[in-house]
N, C-alpha and C positions, 0 to 999 in steps of 0.2 A: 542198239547198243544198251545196255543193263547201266542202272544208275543207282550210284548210293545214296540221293534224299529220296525221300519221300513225294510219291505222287499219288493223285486219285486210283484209289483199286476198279472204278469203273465210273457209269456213269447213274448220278441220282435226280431225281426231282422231286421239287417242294413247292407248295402254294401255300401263300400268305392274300390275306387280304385287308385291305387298310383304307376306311372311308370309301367304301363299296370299289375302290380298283382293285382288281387281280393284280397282284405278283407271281409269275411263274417261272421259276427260279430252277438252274439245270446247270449241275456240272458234270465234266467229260476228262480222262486224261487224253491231250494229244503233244504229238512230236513236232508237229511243223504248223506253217501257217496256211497250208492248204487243205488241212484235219480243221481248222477253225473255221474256214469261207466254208467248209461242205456243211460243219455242225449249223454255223449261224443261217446259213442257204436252206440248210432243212427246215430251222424253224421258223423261218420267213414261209414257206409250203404248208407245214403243220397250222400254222396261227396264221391265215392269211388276213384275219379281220382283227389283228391286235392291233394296238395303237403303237406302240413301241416294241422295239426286241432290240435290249442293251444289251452288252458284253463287253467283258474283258477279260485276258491270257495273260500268262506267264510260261514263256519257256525256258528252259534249264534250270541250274540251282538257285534255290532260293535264295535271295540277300545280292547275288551277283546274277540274274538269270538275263541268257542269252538276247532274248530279246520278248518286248510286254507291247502291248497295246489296246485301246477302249474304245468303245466307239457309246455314242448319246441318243443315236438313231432317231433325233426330232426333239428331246428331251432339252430342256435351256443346259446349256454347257456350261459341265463339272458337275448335275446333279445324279449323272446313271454311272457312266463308263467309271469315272475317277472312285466314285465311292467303293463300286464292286473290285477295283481293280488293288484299293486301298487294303480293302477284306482280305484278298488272295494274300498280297503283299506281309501280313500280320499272321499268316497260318502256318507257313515256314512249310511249303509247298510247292513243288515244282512242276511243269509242262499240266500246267494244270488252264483251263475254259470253264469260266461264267455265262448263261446266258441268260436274263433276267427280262421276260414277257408281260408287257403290262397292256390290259384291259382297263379303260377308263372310266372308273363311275361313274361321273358326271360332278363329283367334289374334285374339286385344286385341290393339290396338297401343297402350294407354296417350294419354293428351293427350300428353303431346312424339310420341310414332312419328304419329299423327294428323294433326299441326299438320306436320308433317316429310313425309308422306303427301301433305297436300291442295297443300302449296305447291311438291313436285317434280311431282304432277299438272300442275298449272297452268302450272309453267314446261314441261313438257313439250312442250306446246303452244304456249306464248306464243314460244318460241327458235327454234323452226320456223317457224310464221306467216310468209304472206311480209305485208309492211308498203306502202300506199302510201297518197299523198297528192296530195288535189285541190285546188292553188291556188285559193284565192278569187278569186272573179271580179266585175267590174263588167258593167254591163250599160248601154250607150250608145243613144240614141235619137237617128235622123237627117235631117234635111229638106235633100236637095240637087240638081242639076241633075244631066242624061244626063251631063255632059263630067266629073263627077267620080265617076260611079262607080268606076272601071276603078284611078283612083290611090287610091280609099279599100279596093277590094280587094288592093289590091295592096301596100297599110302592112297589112291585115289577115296576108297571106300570110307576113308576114315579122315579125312580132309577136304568132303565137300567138290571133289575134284571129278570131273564124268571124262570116258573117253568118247569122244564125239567120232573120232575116226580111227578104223584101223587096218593097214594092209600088209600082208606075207608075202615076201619074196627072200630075198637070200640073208636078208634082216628082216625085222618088225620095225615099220614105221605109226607113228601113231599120232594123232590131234588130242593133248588133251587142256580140256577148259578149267581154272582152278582161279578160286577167290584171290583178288589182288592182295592182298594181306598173307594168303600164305605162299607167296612168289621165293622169299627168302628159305623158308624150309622145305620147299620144292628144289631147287636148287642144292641146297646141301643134299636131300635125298640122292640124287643125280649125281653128283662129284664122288659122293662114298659110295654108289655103286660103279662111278663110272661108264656113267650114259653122254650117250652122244646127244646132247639138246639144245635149244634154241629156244628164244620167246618170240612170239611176231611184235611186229609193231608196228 
């Protein structure tokens, strides 16, 4: 399904290092929570000798998103998961995975250098990120004659609108996909020609 916020354009990675620990800091866009056990499963495989591999998710919109979670994977609780997951939470980004790989130097960094650690991890990644967004879309169903295909492709060409499907029989039936925003002047298009249409839903 196409979404109007913003989410990760793919996936990046960033090393920091601080008091000789690696931070290796990795974001992903995904859709569910079985995209994140596969990401954070990889990098448990990738970095099988790190000392920690934190993360945290957000799926759906931001401010209200579907469902979040963090994990501290050995780290004293509140210094990995919650800080990266704070990061996300402040980007105004959605279906978006942290995964933040730490290599122990041999210095402590205390809970504040930790919590200071996992959340410049995080933005490391999240400030680079490139960001994009897929307009929600409608999706319209059409029953109409030979003489108006040519003027419904042609409101499609100039309104962002694709015909996804189309077949010929004793009418033209057609699938076409068009930005929820122009649902209203898709409609009136249709009435003053007088097409037989439907929206799914």
């Amino acid at each position: 399904m196409s979404k109007d916020y913003p989410i990760p354009a793919g996936f990046l990675e960033r090393e920091t290092e601080i008091k000789k620990s690696r931070f290796i800091a990795r974001v992903y866009p995904v859709s569910d929570r079985d995209e994140v056990r596969e990401h954070v499963a990889r990098a448990h495989q990738e970095f099988p000798d790190a000392r920690h591999v934190c993360w945290a998710y957000q799926i759906g919109r931001p401010g209200s998103a579907a469902e979040a979670a963090m994990n501290d994977d050995g780290e004293p609780s509140g210094t990995a998961g919650k800080p990266i997951l704070n990061v996300i939470q402040h980007k105004d980004m959605g279906d978006v995975l942290v995964i933040v790989i730490r290599y122990f130097g041999g210095i402590k960094l205390g809970a504040g250098g930790l919590v200071r650690a996992y959340a410049g991890a995080a933005e490391s990644v999240l400030s680079e990120v490139g960001r994009e967004v897929q307009q929600t879309r409608a999706q319209a169903l059409l029953r109409f004659d030979f003489a108006d295909e040519q003027p419904i492709r042609h409101w499609c060409e100039n309104n962002e609108g694709v015909v996804e499907e189309i077949g010929y029989g004793s009418q033209v039936q057609a699938t076409i996909s068009l930005p929820e925003a122009g649902v209203d002047d898709f409609s009136a298009f249709c009435e003053a020609r007088k097409l037989d249409y439907r929206f799914e839903t």
